[in-house]
C-alpha positions as a printed NumPy array, in Angstrom:
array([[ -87.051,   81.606,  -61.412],
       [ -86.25 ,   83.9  ,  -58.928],
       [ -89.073,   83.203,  -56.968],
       [ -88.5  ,   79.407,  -56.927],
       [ -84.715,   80.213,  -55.878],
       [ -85.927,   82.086,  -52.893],
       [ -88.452,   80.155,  -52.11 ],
       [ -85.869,   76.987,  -52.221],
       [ -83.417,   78.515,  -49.676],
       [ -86.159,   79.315,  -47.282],
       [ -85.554,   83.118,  -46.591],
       [ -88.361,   85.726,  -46.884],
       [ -90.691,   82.206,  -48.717],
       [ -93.664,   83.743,  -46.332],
       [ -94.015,   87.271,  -47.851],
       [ -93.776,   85.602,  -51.163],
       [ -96.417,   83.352,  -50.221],
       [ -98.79 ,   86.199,  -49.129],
       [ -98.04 ,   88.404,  -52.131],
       [ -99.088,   85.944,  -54.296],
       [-102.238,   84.463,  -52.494],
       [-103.256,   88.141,  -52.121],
       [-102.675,   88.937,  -55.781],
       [-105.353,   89.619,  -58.639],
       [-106.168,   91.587,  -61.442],
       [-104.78 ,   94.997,  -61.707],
       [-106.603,   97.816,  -60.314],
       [-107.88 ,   95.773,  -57.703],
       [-107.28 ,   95.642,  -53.896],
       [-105.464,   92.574,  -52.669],
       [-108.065,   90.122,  -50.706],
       [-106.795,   88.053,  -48.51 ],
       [-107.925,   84.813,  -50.159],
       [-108.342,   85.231,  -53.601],
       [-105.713,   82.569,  -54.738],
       [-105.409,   79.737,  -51.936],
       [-104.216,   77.191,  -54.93 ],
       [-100.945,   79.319,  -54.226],
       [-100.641,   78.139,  -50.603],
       [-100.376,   74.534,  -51.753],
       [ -98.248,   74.85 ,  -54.44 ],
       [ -95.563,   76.593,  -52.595],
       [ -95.699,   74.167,  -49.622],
       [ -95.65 ,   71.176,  -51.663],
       [ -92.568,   73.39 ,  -53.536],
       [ -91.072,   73.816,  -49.84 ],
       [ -91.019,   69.822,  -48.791],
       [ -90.42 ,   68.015,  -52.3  ],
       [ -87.779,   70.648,  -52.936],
       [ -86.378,   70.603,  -49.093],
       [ -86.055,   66.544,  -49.505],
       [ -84.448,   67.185,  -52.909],
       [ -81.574,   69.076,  -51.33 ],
       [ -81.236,   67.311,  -48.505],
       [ -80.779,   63.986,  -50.147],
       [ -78.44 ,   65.891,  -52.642],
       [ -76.235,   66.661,  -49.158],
       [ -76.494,   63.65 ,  -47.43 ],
       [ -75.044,   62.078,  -51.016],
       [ -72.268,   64.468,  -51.325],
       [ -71.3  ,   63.688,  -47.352],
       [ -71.513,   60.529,  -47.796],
       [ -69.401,   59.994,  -51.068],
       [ -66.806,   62.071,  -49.607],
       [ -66.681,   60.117,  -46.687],
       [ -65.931,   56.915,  -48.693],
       [ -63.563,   58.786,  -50.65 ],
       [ -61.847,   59.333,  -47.821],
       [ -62.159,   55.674,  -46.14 ],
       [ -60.682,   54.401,  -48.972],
       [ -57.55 ,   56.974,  -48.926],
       [ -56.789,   55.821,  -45.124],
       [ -57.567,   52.462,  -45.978],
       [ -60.385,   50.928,  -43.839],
       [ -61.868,   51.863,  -40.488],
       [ -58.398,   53.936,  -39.041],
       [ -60.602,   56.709,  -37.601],
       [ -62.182,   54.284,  -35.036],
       [ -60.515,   53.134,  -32.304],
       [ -60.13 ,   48.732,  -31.296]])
């Protein structure tokens, strides 16, 4: 879960993504492709999730702008 956090707020997602396409069995030396299924999981993990948020904010922006629109009462921040 921790992994998925980090990788969802975009800091540090490319070491993560390189420790885990390197990774194998243990007592083995890390290859440099041994696991490339990784590198498309985490990008697809990178866009759906990016989209997820950012439709998340865009709804939150927008409901609080109506919120407020319908406090003032109409279109009072624009001017005639």
């Amino acid at each position: 879960m921790i992994t998925l956090f980090v990788m969802s707020t975009t800091a540090g997602w490319q070491d993560i993504l390189m420790f885990s396409i390197t990774a194998g069995d243990i007592n083995y030396s890390p290859l440099t492709t041994r696991s490339p299924f990784w590198s498309f999981f985490y990008i697809l993990f990178l866009i759906v999730g990016f989209f997820f948020f950012l439709n998340l904010f865009i709804g939150v922006v927008v409901t609080n702008f109506n919120t407020e629109k319908d406090k003032i009462g109409g279109n009072d921040l624009l001017t005639e």
